[in-house]
Backbone as CSV, one residue per row, in Angstrom:
resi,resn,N_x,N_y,N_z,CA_x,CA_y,CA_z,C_x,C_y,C_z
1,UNK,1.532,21.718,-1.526,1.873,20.371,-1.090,0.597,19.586,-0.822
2,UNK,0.799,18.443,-1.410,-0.485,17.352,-0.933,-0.377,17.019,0.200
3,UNK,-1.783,17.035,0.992,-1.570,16.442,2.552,-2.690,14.895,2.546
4,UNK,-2.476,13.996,1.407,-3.090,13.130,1.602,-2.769,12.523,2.036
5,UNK,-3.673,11.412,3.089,-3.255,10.213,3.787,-2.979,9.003,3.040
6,UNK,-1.318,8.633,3.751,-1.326,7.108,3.112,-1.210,6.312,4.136
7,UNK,-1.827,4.917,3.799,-1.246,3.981,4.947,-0.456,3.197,4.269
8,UNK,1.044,3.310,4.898,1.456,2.040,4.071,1.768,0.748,5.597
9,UNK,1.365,-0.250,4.784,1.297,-1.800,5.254,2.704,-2.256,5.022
10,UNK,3.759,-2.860,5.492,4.965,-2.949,5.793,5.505,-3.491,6.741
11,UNK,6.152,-4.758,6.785,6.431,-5.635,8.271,8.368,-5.183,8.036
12,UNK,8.563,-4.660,7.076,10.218,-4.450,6.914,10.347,-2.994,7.357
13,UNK,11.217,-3.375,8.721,11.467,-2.208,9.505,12.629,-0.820,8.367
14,UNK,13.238,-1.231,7.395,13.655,-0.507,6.247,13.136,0.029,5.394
15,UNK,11.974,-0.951,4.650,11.031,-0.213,3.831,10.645,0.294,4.025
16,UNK,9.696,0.150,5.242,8.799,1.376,6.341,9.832,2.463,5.982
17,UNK,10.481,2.668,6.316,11.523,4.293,6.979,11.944,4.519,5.344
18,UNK,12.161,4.073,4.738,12.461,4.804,3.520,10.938,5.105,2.750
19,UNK,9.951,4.011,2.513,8.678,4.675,1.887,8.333,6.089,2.911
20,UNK,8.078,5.929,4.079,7.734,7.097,4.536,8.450,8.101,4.782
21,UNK,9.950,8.024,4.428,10.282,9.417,4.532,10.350,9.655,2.878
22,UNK,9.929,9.374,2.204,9.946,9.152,0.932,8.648,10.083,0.321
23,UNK,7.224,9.841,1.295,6.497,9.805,1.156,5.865,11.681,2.077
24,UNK,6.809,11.511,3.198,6.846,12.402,4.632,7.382,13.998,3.289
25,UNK,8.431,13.536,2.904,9.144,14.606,1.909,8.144,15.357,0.572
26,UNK,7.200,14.693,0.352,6.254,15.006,-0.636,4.995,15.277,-0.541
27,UNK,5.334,15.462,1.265,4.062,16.136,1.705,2.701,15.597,2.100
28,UNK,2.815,13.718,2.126,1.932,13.619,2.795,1.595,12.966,4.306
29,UNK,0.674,12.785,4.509,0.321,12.592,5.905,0.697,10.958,6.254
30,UNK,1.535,10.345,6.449,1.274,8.478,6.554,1.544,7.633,7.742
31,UNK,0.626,6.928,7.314,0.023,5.632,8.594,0.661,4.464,8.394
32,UNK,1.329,3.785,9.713,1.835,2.633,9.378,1.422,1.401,10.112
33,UNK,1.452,0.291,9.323,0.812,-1.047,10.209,1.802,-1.870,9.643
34,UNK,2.300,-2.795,10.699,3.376,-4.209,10.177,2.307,-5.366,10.000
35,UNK,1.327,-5.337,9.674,0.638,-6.609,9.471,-0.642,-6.550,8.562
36,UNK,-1.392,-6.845,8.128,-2.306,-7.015,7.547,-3.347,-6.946,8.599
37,UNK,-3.513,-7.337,9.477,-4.863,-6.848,10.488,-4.897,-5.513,10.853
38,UNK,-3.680,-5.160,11.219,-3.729,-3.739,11.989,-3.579,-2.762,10.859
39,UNK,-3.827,-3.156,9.420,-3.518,-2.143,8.132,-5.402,-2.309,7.661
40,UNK,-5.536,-3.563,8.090,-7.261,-3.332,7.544,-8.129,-2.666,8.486
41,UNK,-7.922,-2.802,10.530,-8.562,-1.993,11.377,-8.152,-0.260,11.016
42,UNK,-6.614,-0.207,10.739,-6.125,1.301,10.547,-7.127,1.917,9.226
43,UNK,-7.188,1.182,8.020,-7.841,1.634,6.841,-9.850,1.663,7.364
44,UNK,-10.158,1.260,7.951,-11.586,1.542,8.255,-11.854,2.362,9.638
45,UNK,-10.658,2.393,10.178,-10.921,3.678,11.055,-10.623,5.101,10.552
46,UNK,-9.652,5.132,9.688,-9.295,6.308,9.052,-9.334,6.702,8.109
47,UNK,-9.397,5.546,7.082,-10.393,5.957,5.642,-8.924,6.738,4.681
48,UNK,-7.575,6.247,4.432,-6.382,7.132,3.938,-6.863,6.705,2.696
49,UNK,-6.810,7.694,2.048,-6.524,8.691,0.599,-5.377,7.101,-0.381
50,UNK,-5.060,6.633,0.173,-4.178,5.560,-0.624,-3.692,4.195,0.219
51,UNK,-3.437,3.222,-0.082,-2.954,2.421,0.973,-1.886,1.379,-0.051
52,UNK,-0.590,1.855,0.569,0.758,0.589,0.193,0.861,-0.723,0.824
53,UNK,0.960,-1.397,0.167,0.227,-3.090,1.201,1.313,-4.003,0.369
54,UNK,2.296,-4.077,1.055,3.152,-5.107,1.246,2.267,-6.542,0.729
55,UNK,3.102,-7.362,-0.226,2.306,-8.478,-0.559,2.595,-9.765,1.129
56,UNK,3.880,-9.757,0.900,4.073,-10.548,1.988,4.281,-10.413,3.319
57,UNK,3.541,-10.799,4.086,3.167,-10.096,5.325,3.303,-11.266,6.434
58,UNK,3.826,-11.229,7.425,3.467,-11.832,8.845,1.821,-12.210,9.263
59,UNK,1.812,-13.216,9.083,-0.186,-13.502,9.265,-0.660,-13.905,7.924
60,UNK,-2.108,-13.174,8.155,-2.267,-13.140,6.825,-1.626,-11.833,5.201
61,UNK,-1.614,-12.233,4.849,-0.583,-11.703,3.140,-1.467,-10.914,2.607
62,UNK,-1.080,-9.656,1.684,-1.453,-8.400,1.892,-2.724,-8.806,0.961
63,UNK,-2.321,-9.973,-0.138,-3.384,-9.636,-0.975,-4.454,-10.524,-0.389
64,UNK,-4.913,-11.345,0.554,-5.733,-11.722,1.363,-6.242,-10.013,1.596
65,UNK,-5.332,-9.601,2.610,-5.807,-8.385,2.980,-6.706,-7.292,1.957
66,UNK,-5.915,-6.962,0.952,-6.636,-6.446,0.263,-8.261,-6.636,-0.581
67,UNK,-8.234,-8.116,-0.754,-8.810,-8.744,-0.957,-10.363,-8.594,0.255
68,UNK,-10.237,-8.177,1.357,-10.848,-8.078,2.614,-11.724,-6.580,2.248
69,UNK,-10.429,-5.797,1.620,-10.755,-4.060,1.822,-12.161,-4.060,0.626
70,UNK,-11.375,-4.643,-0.830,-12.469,-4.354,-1.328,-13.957,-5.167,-1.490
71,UNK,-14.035,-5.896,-0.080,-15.024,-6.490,-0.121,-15.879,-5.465,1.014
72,UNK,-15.275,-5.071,1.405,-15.985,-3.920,2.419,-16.769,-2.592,2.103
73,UNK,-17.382,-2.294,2.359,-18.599,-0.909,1.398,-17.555,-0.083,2.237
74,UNK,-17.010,-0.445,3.688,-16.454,0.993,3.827,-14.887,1.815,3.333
75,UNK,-14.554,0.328,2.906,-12.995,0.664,2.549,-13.209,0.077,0.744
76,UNK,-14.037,-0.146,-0.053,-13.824,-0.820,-0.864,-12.890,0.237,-2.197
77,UNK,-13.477,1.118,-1.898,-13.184,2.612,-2.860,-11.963,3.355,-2.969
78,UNK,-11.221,2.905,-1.622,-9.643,3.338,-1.477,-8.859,3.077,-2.482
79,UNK,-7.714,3.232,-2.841,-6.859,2.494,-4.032,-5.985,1.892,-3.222
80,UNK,-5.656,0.489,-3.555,-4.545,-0.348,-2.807,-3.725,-0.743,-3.719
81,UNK,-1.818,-0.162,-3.917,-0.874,-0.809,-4.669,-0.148,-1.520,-3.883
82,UNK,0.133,-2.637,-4.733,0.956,-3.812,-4.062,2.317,-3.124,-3.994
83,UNK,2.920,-3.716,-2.857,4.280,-3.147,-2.928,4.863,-4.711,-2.828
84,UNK,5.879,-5.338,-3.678,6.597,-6.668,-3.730,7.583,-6.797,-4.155
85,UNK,8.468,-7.497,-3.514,9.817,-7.752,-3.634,9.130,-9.608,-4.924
86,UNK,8.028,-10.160,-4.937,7.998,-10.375,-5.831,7.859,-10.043,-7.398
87,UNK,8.313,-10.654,-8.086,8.528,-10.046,-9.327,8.501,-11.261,-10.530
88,UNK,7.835,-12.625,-10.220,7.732,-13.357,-11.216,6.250,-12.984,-11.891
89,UNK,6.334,-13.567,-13.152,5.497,-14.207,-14.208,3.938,-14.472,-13.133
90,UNK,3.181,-13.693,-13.609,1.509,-13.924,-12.893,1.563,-13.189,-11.796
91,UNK,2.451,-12.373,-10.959,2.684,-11.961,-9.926,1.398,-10.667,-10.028
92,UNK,1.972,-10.312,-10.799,0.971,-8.781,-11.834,-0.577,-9.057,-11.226
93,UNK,-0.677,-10.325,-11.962,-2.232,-11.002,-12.424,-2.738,-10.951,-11.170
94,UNK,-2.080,-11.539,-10.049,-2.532,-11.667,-8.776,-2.579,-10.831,-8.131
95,UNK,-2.316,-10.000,-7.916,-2.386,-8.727,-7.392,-3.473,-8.074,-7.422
96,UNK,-4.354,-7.882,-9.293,-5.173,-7.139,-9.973,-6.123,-8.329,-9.549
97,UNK,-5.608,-8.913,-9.032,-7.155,-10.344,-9.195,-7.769,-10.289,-7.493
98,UNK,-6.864,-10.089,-6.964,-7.057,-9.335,-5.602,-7.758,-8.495,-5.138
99,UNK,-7.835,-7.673,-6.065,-8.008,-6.004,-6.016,-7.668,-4.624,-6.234
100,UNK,-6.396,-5.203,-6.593,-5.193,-3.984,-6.150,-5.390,-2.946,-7.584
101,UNK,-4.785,-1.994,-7.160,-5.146,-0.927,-7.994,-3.881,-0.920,-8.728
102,UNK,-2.897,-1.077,-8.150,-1.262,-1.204,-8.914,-0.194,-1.974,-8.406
103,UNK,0.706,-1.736,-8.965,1.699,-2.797,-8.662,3.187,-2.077,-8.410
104,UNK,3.726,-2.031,-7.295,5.214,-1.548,-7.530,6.097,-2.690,-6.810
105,UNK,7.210,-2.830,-8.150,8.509,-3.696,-7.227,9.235,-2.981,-6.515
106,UNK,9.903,-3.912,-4.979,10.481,-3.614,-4.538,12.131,-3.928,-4.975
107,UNK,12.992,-3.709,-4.624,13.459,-2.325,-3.989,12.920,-1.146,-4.976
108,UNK,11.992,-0.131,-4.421,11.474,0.975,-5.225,12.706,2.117,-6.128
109,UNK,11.818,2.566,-7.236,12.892,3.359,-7.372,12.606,4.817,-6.537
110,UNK,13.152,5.438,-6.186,13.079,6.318,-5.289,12.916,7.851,-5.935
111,UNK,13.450,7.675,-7.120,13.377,8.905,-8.212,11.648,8.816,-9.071
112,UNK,11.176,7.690,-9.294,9.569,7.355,-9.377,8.583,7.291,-8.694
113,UNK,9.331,7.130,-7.248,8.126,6.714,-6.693,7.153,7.580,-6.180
114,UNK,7.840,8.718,-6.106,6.396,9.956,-5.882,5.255,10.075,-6.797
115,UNK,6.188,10.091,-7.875,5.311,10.163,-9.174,4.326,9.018,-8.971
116,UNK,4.639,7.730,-9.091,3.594,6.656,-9.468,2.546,6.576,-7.953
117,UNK,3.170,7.705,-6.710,2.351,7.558,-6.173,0.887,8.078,-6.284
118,UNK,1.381,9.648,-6.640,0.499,10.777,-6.931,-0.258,10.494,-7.882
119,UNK,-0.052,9.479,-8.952,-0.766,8.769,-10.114,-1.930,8.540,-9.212
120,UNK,-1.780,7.786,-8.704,-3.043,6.935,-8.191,-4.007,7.906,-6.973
121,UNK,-3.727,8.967,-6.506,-4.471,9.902,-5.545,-5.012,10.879,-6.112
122,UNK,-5.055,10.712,-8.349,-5.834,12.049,-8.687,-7.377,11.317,-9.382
């Protein structure tokens, strides 16, 4: 079993509890923040193996946030996938223009999503 750290970023008290038991079931270790500040202090204090970052967020919005991580020498190297209930035309673009390492729509599929997680932690 993988015991890598994820943080996932998440202000939806549902998504939270299903990514992480989602995530809890496949063996890894995960960190949670409802906001974009307390997901960029959590990611440079603890340095997780992956980070799920909600695009739309309470405050500032994930890809601001992300946008923050990889400007940082200490977090720049992490992989950050968008997690979004958006899903239009350029949505993609913005994301990758951000920073982000990938892209998953929400509602996830739940039968993929280990997989496309573990993609990104080898």
């Amino acid at each position: 079993m993988d015991s890598a750290k994820i943080l996932v970023v998440e202000d939806s008290p549902l998504n939270m509890e299903l990514v992480t038991d989602i995530l809890e079931i496949n063996g890894y270790t995960v960190l949670q923040a409802t906001d974009a500040q307390a997901g960029i202090e959590l990611a440079l204090r603890i340095h997780p193996d992956l980070i799920l970052m909600d695009v739309q967020l309470p405050g500032m919005d994930g890809l601001t946030a992300t946008r923050l991580l990889k400007e940082d020498t200490r977090t720049s190297s992490i992989p950050v996938v968008a997690l979004t209930a958006q899903a239009m035309v350029g949505d993609q673009e913005k994301a990758e223009a951000a920073g982000c390492n990938g892209y998953m729509v929400k509602p996830i599929d739940t039968r993929q999503f280990p997989k496309t997680v573990a993609s990104y932690l080898t």
